[in-house]
C-alpha positions in Angstrom: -13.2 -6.5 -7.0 -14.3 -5.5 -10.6 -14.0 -8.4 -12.7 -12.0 -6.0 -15.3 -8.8 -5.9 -12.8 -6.4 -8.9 -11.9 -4.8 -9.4 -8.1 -1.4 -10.8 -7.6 -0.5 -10.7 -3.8 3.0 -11.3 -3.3 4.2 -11.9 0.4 8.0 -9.7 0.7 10.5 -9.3 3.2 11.0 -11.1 6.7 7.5 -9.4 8.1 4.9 -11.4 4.9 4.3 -7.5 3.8 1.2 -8.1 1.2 2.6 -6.4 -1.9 0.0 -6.1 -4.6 0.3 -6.3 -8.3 -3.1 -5.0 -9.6 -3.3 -4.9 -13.4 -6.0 -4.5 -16.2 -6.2 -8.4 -18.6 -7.1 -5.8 -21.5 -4.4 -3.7 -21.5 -1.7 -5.4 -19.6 -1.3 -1.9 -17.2 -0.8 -2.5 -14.0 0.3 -0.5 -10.5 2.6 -2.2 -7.9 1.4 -1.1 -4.2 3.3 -1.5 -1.1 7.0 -3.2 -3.0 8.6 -3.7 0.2 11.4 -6.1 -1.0 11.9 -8.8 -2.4 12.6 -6.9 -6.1 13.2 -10.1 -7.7 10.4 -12.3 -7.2 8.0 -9.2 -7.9 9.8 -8.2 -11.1 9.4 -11.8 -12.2 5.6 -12.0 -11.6 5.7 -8.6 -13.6 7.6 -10.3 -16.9 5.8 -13.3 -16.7 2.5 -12.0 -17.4 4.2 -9.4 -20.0 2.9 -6.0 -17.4 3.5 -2.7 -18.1 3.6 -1.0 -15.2 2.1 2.5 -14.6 2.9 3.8 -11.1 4.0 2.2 -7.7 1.8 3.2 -4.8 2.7 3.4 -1.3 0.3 3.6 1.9 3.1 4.4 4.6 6.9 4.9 4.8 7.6 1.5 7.3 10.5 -0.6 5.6 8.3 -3.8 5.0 6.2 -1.5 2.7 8.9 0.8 0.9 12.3 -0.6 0.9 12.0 -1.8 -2.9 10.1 0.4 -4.2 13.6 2.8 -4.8 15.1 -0.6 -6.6 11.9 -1.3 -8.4 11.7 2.2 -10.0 14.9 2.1 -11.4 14.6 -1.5 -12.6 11.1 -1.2 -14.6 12.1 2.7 -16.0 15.3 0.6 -17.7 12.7 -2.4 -18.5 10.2 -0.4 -19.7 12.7 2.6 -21.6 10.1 4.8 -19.4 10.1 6.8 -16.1 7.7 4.8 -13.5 6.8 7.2 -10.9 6.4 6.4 -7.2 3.5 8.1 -5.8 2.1 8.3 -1.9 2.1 8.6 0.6 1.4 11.8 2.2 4.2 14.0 2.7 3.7 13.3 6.9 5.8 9.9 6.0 8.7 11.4 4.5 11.1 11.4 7.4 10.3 7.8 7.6 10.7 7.1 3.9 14.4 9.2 4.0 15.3 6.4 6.8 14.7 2.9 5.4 18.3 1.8 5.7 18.0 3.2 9.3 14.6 0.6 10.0 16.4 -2.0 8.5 19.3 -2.4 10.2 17.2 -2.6 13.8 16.3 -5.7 12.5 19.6 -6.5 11.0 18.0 -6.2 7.4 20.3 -5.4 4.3 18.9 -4.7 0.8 16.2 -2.0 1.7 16.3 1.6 0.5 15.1 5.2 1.5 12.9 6.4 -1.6 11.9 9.9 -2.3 8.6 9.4 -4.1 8.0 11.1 -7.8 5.0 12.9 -5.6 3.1 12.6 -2.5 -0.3 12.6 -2.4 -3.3 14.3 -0.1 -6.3 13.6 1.7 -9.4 13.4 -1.0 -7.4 13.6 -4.6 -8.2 11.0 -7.0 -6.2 8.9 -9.0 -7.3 7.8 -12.6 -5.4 4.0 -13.2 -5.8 1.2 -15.5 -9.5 2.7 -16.2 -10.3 3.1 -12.7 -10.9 6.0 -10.3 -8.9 5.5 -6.5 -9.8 7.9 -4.3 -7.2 8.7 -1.2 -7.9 9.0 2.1 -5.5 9.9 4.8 -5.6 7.7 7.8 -2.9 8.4 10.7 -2.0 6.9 13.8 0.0 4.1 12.5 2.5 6.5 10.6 1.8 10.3 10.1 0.8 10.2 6.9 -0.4 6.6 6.5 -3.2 6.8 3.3 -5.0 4.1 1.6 -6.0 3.8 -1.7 -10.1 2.7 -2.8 -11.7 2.0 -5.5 -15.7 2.8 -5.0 -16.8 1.7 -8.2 -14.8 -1.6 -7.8 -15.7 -2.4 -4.0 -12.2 -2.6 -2.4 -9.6 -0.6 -1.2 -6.0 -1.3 -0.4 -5.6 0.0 3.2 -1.8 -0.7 4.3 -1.3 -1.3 8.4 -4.2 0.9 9.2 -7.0 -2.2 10.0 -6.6 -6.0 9.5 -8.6 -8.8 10.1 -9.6 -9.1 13.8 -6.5 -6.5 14.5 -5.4 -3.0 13.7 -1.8 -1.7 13.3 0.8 -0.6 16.3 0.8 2.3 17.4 3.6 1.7 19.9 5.8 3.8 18.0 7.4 7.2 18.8 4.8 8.9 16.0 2.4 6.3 16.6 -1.2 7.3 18.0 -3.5 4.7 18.7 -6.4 6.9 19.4 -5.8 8.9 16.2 -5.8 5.6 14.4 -9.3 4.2 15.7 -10.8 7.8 15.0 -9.1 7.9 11.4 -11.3 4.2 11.0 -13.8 5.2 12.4 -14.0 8.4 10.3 -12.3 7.1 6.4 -12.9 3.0 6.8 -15.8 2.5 7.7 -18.2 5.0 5.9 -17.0 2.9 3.0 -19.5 0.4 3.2 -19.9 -2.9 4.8 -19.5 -4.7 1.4 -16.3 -3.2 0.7 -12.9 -5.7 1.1 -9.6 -4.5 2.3 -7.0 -5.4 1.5 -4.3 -5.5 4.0 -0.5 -4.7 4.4 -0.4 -8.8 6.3 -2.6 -11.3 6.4 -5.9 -11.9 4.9 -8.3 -9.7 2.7 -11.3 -9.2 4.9 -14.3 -6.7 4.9 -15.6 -3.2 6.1 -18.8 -5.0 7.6 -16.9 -7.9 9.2 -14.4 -5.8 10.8 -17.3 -3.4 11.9 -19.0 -6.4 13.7 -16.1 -8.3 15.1 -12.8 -6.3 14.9 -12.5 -5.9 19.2 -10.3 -2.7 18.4 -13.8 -1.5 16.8 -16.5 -3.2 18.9 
């Protein structure tokens, strides 16, 4: 990661969904990606260290990733006397993202909300963010319209439930794909660059070229 930019990870909800607090030390701008819950704690983190924050980003419409970003929204536009827009994923997530409250009470979850995002975003548009360029990059199979976010100048990209360390995400959902997943890896992850790191939606950052030699989903 460019040693301009600043990485809080901050583990939310009942799954230990990675939400990341990225932010420039110069300017104080940050983005919030993947605000899955949890509001509190992450808008506590976010006055601490005195953030303003730009956008929130999301990879995929699952509940862990998206259930606060509705509640953050609201209170950082208040906070910051500003709209803050919610922006991603692609628009193949939005029947997910219009049923959060649905998701959450399968797992007997309260607290979560649907979100209609300010825009979605598509395959191969860039992003310009706290002096950075992030380009997206749709990867399916896990949701429809799963994308990740990367950073090429910067070396890292924050890739949601789409590959992990040693693992890659379920598929064994009604829209789920598995094949489609491994193909979209295969296709967007990978040509990245072995010395890129990922950061995932759960556990560990981890690499391009480590996952390439020892993920068994891509071995």
């Amino acid at each position: 990661m460019s040693a301009s930019l600043s990485l809080e990870i901050i583990p939310v909800t009942a799954f230990g969904q990675n939400c990341s607090i990225l932010w420039n030390p110069a300017t104080q701008h940050a983005v919030v990606v993947d605000p899955g819950g949890d509001v509190p704690r992450i808008m506590a983190f976010i006055e601490r260290n005195s953030l303003s924050v730009d956008a929130i980003w999301l990879t995929h419409g699952h509940l862990d990733h998206a259930g606060g970003a509705d509640e953050l929204r609201r209170e950082l536009s208040v906070r910051q006397d500003a709209p803050v827009p919610v922006v991603g994923p692609d628009r193949a997530d939005e029947a997910l993202l219009s049923s959060i409250t649905e998701q959450a009470a399968l797992f007997g979850l309260t607290g979560l909300e649907n979100v209609q995002p300010d825009r979605f975003v598509r395959h191969g548009e860039v992003l310009d963010c706290l002096g950075q360029r992030f380009e997206v990059r749709h990867v399916p199979g896990h949701t429809p319209g799963h994308v990740i976010f990367h950073d090429p100048a910067s070396r890292f990209a924050f890739v949601g439930d789409t590959l992990f360390r040693g693992g890659v995400g379920r598929t064994d959902f009604p829209y789920g794909n598995h094949e489609q997943l491994i193909g979209a890896i295969r296709r967007e992850l990978l040509p990245l660059g072995d010395d890129v790191t990922i950061l995932p939606g759960h556990g560990p950052a981890t690499t391009i070229g480590a996952e390439r030699k020892g993920n068994p989903f891509l071995t």
